[in-house]
C-alpha positions in Angstrom: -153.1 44.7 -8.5 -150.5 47.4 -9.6 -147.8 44.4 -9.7 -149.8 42.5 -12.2 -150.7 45.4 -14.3 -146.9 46.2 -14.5 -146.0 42.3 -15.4 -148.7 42.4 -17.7 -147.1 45.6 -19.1 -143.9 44.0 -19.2 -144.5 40.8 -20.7 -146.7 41.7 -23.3 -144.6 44.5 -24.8 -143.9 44.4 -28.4 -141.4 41.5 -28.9 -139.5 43.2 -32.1 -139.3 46.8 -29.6 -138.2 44.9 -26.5 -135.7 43.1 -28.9 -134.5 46.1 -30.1 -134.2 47.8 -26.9 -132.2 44.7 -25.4 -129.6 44.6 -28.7 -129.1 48.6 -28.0 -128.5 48.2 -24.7 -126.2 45.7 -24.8 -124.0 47.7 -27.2 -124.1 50.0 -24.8 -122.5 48.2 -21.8 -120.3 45.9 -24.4 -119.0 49.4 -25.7 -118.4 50.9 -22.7 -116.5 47.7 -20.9 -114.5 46.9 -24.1 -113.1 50.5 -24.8 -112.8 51.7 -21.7 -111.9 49.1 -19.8 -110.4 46.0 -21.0 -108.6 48.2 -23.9 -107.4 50.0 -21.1 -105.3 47.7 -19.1 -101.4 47.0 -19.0 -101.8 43.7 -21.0 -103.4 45.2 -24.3 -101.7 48.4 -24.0 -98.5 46.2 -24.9 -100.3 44.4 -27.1 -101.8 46.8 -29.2 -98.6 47.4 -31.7 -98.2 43.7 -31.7 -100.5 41.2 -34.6 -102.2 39.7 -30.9 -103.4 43.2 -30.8 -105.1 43.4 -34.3 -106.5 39.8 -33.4 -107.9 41.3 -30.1 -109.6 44.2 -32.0 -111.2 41.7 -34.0 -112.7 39.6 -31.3 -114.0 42.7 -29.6 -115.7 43.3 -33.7 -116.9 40.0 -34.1 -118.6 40.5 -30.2 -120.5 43.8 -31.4 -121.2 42.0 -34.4 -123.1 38.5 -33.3 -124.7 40.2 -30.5 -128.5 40.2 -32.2 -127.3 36.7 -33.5 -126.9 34.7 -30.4 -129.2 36.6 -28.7 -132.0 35.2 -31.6 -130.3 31.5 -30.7 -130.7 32.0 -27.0 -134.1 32.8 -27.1 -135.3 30.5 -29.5 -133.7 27.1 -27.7 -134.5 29.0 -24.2 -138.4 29.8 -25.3 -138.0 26.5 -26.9 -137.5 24.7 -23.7 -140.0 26.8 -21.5 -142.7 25.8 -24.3 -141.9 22.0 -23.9 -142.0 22.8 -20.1 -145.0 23.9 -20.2 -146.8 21.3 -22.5 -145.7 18.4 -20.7 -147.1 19.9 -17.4 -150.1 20.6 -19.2 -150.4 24.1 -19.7 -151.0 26.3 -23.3 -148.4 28.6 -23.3 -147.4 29.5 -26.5 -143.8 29.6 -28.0 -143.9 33.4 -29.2 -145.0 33.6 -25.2 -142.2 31.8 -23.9 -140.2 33.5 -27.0 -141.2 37.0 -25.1 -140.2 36.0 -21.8 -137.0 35.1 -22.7 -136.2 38.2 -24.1 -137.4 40.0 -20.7 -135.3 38.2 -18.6 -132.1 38.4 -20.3 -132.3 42.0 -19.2 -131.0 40.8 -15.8 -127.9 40.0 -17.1 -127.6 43.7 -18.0 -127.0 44.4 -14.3 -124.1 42.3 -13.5 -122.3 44.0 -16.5 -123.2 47.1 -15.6 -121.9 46.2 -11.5 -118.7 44.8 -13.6 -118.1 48.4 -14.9 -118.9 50.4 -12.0 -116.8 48.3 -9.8 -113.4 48.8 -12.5 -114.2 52.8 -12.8 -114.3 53.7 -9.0 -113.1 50.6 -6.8 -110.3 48.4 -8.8 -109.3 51.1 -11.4 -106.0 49.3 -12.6 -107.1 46.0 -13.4 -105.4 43.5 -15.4 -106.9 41.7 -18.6 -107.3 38.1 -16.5 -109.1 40.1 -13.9 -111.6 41.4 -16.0 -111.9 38.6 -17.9 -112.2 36.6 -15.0 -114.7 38.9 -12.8 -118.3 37.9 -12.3 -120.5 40.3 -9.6 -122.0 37.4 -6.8 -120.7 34.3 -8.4 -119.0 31.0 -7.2 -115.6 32.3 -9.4 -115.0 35.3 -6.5 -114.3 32.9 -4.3 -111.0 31.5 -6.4 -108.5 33.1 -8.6 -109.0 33.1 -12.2 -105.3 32.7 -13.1 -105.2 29.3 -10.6 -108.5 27.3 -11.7 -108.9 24.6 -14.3 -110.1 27.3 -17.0 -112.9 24.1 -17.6 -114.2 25.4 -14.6 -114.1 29.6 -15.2 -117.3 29.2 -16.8 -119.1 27.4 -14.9 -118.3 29.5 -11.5 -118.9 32.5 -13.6 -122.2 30.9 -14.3 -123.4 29.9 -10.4 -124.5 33.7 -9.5 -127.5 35.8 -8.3 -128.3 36.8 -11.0 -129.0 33.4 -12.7 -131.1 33.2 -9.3 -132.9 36.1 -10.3 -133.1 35.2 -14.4 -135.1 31.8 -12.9 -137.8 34.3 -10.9 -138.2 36.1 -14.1 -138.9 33.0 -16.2 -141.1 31.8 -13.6 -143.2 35.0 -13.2 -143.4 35.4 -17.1 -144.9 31.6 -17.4 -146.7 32.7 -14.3 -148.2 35.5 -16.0 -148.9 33.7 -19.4 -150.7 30.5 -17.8 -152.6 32.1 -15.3 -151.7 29.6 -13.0 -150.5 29.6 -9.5 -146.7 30.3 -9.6 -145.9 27.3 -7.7 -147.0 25.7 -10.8 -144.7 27.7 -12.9 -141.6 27.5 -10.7 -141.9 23.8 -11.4 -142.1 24.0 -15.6 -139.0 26.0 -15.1 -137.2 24.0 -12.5 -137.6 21.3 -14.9 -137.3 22.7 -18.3 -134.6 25.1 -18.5 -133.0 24.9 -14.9 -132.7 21.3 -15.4 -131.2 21.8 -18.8 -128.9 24.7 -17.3 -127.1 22.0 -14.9 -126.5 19.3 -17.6 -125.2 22.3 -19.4 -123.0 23.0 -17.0 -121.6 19.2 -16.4 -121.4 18.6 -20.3 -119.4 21.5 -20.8 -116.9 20.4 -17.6 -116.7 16.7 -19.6 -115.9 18.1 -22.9 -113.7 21.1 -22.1 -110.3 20.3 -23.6 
């Protein structure tokens, strides 16, 4: 009963706060592993008198700056595809619903960030730019170098993890929660809505990668 009451909590929160909250956080973590830790290794040191310097500052800008931008995108083709999900199967779940629980489960991907910037301040504490760039807490890329992959593949090995693993539960327990149905019900909308999607995602961008 408490869990329910906490999901219930969770899920139905104000969408514009939890929004909010999300973009702030994310500044957050982005601020903290931009400045102090990718502006701190060897490679943009020696860049940072050079013009790839200024062009690196202005990535990390443009980064703060689309943050509430893509994160608007991502919810709206992700609650987008949940919706779908759940009307062919059947089941009224509205898009602001599926809108919501997108939002709440894009907080998962706070943690790996936030593993990510632990793991550079107490356990690999002079890293180089490829190996931040290139490190992903629990995903298929620890298992090969960054520097000796395809880079069509760096994404997609970056993209196998836990904590997509994890994002699925959350989707699941948020349609869950909103249909009122038994979750096996709503692990299958999700399995084939947005993890479906996710895959061909995945292969398309492999194809296309130039």
């Amino acid at each position: 009963m408490e869990t329910s009451l906490t999901s219930k909590s969770f899920f139905s929160a104000d969408k514009k706060l939890t929004f909010l909250l999300l973009c702030l956080s994310t500044y957050v973590v982005l601020y903290i592993k931009i400045v102090l830790i990718e502006n701190e290794t060897a490679a943009f040191e020696f860049l940072a008198d050079r013009p790839e310097g200024g062009l690196l500052q202005a990535i990390a800008a443009i980064r703060f700056l689309s943050v509430p931008l893509i994160y608007l995108w991502k919810f709206t083709v992700i609650g987008f595809i949940i919706w779908v999900g759940s009307f062919m199967w059947g089941y009224r779940v509205t898009f602001s619903q599926c809108w919501g629980i997108a939002i709440v489960s894009e907080f998962v991907f706070l943690v790996p960030e936030l593993i990510k910037i632990f793991w550079y301040f107490f356990i690999d504490t002079d890293p180089t730019y490829a190996d931040v760039r290139g490190f992903y807490p629990l995903s298929l890329m620890n298992l090969f170098s960054y520097e000796d992959i395809d880079t069509r593949y760096a994404y997609p090995l970056r993209a196998l993890n836990v904590f997509e693993l994890v994002y699925w539960y959350v989707l699941i327990t948020g349609v869950h929660h909103f249909a009122r149905k038994k979750k096996d019900v709503a692990a299958l909308i999700v399995l084939t809505s947005y993890v479906l999607l996710f895959f061909f995602w995945l292969w398309f961008y492999i194809i296309v990668y130039k």
